[in-house]
N, C-alpha and C positions, 0 to 999 in steps of 0.2 A: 353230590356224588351219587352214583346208581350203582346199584350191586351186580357186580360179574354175572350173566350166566352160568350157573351151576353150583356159584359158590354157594353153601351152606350159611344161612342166615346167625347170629350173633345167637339169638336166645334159644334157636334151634341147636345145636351144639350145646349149649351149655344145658337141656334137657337132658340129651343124648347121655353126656356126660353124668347126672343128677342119675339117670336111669341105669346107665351099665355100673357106677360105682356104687350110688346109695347115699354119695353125703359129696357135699360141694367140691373143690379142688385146696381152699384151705383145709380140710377134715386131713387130705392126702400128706398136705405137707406139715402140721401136726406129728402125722405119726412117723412121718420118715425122722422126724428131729427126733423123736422119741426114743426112735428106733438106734439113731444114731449114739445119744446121751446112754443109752444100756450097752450098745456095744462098746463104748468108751470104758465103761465102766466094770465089763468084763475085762475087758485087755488090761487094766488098772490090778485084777483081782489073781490074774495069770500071771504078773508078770511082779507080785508079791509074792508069788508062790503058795498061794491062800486057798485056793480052788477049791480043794475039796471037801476043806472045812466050809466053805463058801455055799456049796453044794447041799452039804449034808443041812445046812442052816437054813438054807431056799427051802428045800424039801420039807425038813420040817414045818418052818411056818406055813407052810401051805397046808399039809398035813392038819395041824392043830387048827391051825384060822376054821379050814371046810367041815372039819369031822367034829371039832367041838365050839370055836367061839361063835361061828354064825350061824348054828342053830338057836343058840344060847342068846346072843344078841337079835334073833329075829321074833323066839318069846319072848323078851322083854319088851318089843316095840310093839309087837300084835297084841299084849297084857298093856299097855298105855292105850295105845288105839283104841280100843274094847271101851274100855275106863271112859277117851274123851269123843265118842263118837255123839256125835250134834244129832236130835234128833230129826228125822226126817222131813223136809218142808215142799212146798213146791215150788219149781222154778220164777223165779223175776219175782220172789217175795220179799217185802219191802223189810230191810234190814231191823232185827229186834233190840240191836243191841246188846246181846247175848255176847260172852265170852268167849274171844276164839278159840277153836279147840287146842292144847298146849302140847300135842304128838311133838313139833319140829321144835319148841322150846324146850325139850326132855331131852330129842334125840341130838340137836345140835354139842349142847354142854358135855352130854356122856360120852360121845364119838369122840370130842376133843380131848377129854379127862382119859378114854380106855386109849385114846395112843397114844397120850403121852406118858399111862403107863406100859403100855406095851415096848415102849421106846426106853425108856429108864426102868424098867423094871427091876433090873441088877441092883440100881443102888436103891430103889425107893422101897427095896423088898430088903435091903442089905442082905444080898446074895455073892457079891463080890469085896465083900469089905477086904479081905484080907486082901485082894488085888491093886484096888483101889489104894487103901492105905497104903503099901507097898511103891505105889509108881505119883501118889502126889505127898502121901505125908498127913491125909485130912483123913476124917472120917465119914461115913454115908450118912449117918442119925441127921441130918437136918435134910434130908430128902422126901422124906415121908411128911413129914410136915408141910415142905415146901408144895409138895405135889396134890397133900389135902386142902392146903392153903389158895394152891392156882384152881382147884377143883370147886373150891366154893365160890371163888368168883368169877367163875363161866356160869353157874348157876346161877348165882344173884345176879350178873349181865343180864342172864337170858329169863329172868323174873324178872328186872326192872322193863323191857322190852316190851314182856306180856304184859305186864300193867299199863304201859304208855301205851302199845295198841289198844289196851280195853278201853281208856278213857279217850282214845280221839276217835276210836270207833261210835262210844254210847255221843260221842257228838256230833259226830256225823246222825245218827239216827234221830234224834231232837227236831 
């Protein structure tokens, strides 16, 4: 098979495309499901009659997140950083052996720990008890614990991790 006259070639197009958007044609259809999934989920929130509580709740967390948690969580990561920064070497030097630096084994375990309080933090703060107790009958006190509890073993995962990388690392380098 020979190509048309004039037609536009396959990888030609798909540049063209790569150029005027910036990211493939799956990146496009990502966001439109994304897009779609929020607008569901407004219509869902309009149509409880929730909105404005909805609203003031958006706003806030945004609020809070930009103005005080992620400066807060950005010194804490650049105060790790600091701490594990590998001293300087030159490139294509042959592996020491040395400890990987442990930035993404710090940050991975706390990001999962601060949403899941950030997500429960009603009960795990018992801020809502009377609510709570009210609409099941239980009480929040075993939250805090639970939450300390999944907190240490994101930690210990992501220590046991850093250990198996340092020992098949120091074997590699052998």
């Amino acid at each position: 098979m020979t190509r048309r006259e004039g037609a536009p070639h396959r990888w030609t197009t798909w540049r063209t495309w790569r150029t005027g958007y910036g990211a493939g044609p799956g990146h496009l259809l990502a966001l439109a499901v994304c897009l779609a999934v929020a607008g569901y989920a407004a219509t869902r929130v309009i149509a409880a009659g929730i909105w404005v509580g909805f609203l003031l709740w958006f706003v806030g967390a945004v609020i809070i997140h930009d103005l005080v948690l992620f400066p807060l969580y950005s010194l804490a990561d650049t105060a790790v950083q600091s701490r594990s920064a590998p001293p300087a070497r030159p490139p294509r030097a042959p592996s020491t052996g040395r400890w990987p630096p442990p930035v993404n084994y710090v940050r991975v375990p706390a990001g999962l720990s601060g949403l899941l309080l950030l997500v429960w933090f009603p009960l795990v703060l018992r801020a809502s008890e009377h609510n709570y107790r009210e609409a099941t009958g239980l009480s929040t006190a075993p939250y805090l614990g639970r939450w300390l509890l999944v907190t240490l073993l994101f930690f210990a995962a992501s220590g046991l991790l850093y250990a198996l990388r340092h020992r098949t690392g120091g074997r590699k380098a052998r």
